[in-house]
C-alpha positions in Angstrom: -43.8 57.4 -100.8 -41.4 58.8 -103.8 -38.1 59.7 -103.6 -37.0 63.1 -103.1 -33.6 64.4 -104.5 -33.4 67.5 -102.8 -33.3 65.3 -99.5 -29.4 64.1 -100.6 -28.1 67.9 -99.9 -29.7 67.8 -96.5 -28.1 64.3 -95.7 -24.7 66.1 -96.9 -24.9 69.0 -95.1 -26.3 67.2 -92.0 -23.2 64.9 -92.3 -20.7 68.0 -92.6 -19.6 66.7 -95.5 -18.8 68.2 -98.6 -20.0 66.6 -102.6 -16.3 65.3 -102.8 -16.8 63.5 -99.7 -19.5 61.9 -100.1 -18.8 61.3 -104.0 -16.0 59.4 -102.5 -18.0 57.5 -99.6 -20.6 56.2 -101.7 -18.4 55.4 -104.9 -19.9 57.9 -107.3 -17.8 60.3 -109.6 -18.6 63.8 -108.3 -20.1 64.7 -111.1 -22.9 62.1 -111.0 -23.4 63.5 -107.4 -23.9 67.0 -108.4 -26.5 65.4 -110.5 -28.3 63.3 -108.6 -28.3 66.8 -106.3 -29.7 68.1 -109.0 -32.3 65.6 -109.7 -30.5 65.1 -113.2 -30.6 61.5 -111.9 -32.0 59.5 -109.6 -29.9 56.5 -107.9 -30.5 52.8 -108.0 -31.3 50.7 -104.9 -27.4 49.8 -104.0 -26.0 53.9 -104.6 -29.0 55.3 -102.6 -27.7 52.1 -99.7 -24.0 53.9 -99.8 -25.4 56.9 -99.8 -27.4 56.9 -97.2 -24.0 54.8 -95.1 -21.9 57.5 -96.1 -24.1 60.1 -94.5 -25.7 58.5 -91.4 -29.6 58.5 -92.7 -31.9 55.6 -93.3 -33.3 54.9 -96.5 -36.5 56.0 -95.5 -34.8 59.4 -95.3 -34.8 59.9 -99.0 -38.3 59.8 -99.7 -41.2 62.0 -98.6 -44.9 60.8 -97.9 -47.3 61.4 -100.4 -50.5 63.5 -99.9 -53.5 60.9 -100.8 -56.8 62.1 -101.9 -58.4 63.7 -98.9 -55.2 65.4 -97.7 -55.3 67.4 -100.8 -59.0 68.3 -100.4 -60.2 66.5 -102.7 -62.9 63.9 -101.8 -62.4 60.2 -102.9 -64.7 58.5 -106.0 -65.8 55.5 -105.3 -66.6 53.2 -109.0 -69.6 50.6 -108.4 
């Protein structure tokens, strides 16, 4: 799993909430949020928590699942 940034805007706009709002929500300056919107920045544990409060999304929300080896097409090497 890795975090994906561009899942905070979708949380936002999911929420009907603007960046102010949710700035406010999760105790960020609105800058920093633009940024971490941006993926300028990624948050810590306890911003992504009030983050994810402030919009009504889990955690897991944020991140995506990575592709492993034979989802990409590529076949697995086994060392012996």
């Amino acid at each position: 799993m890795r975090y994906e940034h561009r899942r905070l805007r979708r949380a936002r706009l999911d929420a009907k909430l603007t960046a102010a709002e949710v700035a406010r929500r999760a105790g960020v300056q609105l800058g920093h949020w633009k940024g971490l919107e941006a993926g300028v920045y990624v948050p810590n544990a306890g911003t992504l928590a009030k983050i994810a409060s402030a919009t009504g999304k889990a955690i897991g929300f944020f991140y995506v699942k990575q592709p492993g080896p034979k989802q990409q097409g590529r076949q697995s090497v086994v060392a012996l």
